[in-house]
N, C-alpha and C positions, 0 to 999 in steps of 0.2 A: 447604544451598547447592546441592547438587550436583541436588536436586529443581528448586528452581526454574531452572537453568542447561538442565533439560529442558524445563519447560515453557516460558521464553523459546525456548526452538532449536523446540518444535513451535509453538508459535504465530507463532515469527516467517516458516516457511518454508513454512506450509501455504497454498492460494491463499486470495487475499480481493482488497478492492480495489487495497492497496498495490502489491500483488504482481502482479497482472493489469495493472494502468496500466504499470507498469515492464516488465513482458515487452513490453507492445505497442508501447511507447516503444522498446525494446532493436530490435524488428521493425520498427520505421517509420524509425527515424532514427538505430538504431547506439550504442554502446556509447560513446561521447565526447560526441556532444550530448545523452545523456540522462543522465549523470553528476551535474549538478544536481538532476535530481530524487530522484534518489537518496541524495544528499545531504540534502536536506530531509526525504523518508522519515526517514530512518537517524536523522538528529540533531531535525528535530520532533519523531519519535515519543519518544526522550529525553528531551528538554523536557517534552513533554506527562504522560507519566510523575516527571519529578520534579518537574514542578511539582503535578500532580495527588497525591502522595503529602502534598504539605507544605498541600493547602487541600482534600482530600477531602471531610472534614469539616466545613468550611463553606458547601459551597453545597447549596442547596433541591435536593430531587428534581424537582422541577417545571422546574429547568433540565434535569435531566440527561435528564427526557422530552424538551424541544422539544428539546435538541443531538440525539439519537436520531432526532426527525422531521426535521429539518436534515439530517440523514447520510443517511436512507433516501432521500432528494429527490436530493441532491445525487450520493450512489452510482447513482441509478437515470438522472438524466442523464450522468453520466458512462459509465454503461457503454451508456447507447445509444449515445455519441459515440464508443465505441471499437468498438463492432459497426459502426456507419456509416463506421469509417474508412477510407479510401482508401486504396487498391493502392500497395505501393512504387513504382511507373511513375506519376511525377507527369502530376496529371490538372489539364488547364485551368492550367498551369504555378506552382499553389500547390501548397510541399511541408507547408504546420504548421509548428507549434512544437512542441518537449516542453514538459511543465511547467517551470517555473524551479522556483528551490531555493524563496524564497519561497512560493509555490503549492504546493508538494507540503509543504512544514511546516507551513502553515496549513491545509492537509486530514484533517490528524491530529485536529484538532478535534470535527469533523463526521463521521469516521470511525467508525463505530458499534463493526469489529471491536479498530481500535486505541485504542479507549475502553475497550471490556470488557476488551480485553489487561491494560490499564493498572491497574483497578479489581479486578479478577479476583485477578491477579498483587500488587498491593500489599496486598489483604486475607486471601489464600489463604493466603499466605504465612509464616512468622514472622519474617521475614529483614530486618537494618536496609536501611533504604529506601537510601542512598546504597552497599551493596552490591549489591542487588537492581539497582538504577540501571547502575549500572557491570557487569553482567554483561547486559541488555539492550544496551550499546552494546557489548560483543564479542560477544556473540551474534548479535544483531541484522543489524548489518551485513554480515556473513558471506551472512547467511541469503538476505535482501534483494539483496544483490547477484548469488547465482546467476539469481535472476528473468531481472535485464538481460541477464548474459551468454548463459542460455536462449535469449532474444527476438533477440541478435543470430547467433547460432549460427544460428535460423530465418533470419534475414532470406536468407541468401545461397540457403538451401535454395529460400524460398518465392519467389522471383526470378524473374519468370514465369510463375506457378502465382497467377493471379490466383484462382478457386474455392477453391484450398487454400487460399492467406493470409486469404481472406472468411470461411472455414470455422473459422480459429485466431483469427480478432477474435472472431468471434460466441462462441464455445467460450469465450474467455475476460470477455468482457461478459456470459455468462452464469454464470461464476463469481464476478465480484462480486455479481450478484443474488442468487444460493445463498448468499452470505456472508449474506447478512442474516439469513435466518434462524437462522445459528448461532450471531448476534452476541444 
């Protein structure tokens, strides 16, 4: 038990997509309206894991390829969208939105690293699954949430330093890219 309570805390706090969208969420828009996604993070990826523990075994590899190319597409516009993001000093008087909770639960899907987490962690393991489950959501969310608070800690930093905040999107829109491959 005490293994997999590791390997949930490094897998849940090392960067990847989850983690990068939520810093830059945390950097654009603050630690309260991105609360939602983070929420959807924390408790999709739970979901996705306990439902994936109880129907692993029934679906085709051949889905588990296209979810994979679905993820790679959908990681790869998303982290252009977050290198492209715009300077906290609203530009042309649009600020965005964060994700909703919605949105960021249904990305856990499509997510290649929070797939392999899932798959990785429920076969690695020997551990019953609704233990395993429940130590992903204390673990988890912990981990995930320092992202946001990271992101907003920047925000005040990068306040004016529009090159530097350019410079921490890019940096982290290129660490979901790097995700993939490890995924």
């Amino acid at each position: 038990m005490i293994e997999f309570g590791i390997f949930a805390f490094v897998t849940s706090i090392t960067p990847g997509p989850n983690n990068s969208m939520l810093m830059a969420s945390g950097i654009r828009f603050g630690r309260k309206k991105s609360l939602p996604h983070f929420f959807g993070i924390w408790l999709g990826f739970n979901f996705l894991f306990f439902l994936g523990g109880n129907l692993l075994s029934y679906v085709p590899d051949i889905v588990f390829e296209y979810l994979q190319y679905a993820g790679y597409l959908v990681i790869l516009y998303i982290a252009y969208k977050v290198a492209m993001t715009k300077t906290t000093v609203k530009q042309g008087g649009k600020e965005g939105k964060p994700f909703t909770f919605i949105q960021a639960a249904l990305f856990q899907w499509v997510n290649p690293k929070g797939v392999v987490m899932a798959v990785s962690g429920l076969t690695a393991f020997q551990l019953p699954h609704l233990q395993a489950n429940l130590i992903y959501l204390l673990v988890g969310g912990p981990c995930v949430l320092t992202w946001l608070y990271l992101g907003e800690r920047l925000q005040n930093f990068l306040i004016g330093n529009k090159k530097l905040e350019r410079f921490v999107y890019v940096i982290l829109a290129l660490s979901m890219v790097a995700s993939l491959f490890l995924a």
